[in-house]
C-alpha positions in Angstrom: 0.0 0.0 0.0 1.4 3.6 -0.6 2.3 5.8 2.2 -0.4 8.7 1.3 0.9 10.7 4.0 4.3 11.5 2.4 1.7 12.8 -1.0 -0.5 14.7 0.8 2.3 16.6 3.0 4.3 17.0 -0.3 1.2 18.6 -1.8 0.3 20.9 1.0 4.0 21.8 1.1 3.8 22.9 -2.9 0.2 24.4 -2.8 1.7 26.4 -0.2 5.0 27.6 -2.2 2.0 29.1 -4.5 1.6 32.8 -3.3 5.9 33.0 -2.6 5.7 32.0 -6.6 3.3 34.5 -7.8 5.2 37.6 -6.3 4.9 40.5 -7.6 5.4 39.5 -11.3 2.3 38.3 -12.0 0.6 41.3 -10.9 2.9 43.9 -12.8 4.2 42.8 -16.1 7.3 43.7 -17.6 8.2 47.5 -18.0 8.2 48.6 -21.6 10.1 51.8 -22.0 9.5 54.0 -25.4 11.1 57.5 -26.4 11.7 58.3 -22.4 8.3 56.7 -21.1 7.9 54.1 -19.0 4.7 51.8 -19.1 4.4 49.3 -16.5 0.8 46.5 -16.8 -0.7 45.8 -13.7 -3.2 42.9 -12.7 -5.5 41.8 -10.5 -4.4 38.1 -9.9 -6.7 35.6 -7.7 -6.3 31.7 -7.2 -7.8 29.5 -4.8 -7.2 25.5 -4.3 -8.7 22.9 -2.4 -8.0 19.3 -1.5 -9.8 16.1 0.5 -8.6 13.3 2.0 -10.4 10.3 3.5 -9.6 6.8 5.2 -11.0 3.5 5.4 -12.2 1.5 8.4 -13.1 -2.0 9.4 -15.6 -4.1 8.2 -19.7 -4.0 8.9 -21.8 -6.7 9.3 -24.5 -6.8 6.3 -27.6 -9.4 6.5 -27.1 -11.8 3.6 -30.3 -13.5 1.6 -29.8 -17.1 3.8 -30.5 -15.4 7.4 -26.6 -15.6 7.9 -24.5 -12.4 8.7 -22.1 -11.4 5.7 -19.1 -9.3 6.9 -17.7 -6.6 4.8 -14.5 -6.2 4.6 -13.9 -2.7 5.0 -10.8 -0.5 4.0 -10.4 2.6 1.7 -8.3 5.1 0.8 -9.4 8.3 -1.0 -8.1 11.6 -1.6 -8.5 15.0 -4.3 -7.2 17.9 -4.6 -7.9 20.8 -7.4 -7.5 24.4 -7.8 -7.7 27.5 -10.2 -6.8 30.7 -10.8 -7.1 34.1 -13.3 -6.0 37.7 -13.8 -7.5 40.4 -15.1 -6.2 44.2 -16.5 -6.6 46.4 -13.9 -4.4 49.4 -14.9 -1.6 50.7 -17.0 1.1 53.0 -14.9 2.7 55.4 -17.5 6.1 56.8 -16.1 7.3 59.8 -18.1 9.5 63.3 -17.5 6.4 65.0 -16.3 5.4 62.8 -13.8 3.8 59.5 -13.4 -0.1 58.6 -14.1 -2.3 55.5 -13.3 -4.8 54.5 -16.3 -7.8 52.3 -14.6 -9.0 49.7 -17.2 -12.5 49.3 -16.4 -14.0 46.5 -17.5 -17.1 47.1 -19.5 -18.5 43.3 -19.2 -18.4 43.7 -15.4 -20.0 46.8 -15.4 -23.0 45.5 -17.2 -23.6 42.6 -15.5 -23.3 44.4 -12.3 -25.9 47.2 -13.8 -28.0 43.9 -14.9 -27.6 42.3 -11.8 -28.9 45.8 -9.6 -31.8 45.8 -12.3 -32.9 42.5 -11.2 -32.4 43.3 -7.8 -34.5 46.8 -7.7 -37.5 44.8 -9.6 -37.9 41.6 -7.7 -38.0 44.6 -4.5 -40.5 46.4 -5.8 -42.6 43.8 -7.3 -42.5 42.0 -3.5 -43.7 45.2 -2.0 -46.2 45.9 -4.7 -47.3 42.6 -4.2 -47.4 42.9 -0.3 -49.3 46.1 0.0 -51.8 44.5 -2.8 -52.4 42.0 0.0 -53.0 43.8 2.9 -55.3 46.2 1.5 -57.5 43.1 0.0 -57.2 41.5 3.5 -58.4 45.4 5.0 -61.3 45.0 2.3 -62.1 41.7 3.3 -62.5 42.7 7.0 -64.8 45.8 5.8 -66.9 43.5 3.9 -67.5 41.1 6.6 -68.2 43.7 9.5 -70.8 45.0 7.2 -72.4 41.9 6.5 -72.4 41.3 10.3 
């Protein structure tokens, strides 16, 4: 049987090393110098990872077909592990004579689907609330009616 200890403290001990890899290189890319400018890329970089692990354990008994007790035999091993990442253009840092400036890059997708997202958000509100007060004042008129037939 393999020794999964020595795998899954090697993994941990590499997913680890991750963020120390990343540094600040894969946020800011390589200057690129023109004619006495400077212009420096910078990202927004995110990455998340996971892993699982489970163990075995003795056997149970099971009730067989013939009245007899079966025994199963137990063990098991498992394991998993997975992960992911992504950047994304946040800015441009422009370095010249003058002075230095920071360009955001806004990105138009997200800002839609944000504006799409609030959208939903606002009508769903206001059709609950329509909806409520719709309720209330036909439960008001159903109280009115009733005392008057009384």
């Amino acid at each position: 049987m393999m020794d999964t200890t020595m795998t899954s403290d090697e993994m941990i001990r590499q997913i680890s090393g991750i963020p120390d890899q990343l540094g600040v290189s894969a946020c800011f890319g390589a200057p690129i110098e023109r004619e006495g400018h400077t212009v420096i890329p910078a990202a927004r970089v995110t990455f998340g990872y996971g892993m699982g692990f489970g163990r075995g354990s003795g056997g149970k008994d099971l009730p067989s077909t013939n009245g007899h007790t079966a025994t199963d035999g137990g063990e098991g091993e498992g394991g998993g592990g997975g992960g992911g990442g992504g950047s994304a253009p946040v800015a441009i840092i422009h370095i010249k004579d003058t002075g230095v400036e920071v360009e955001p890059i806004v990105d138009s997708t997200r800002v839609s689907l944000a504006g799409i997202a609030f959208s939903a958000w606002a009508v769903f509100w206001i059709t609950w609330t329509i909806r409520t007060i719709a309720r209330e004042r036909a439960k008001t008129r159903r109280h009115e009616i009733d005392r008057a037939n009384s």
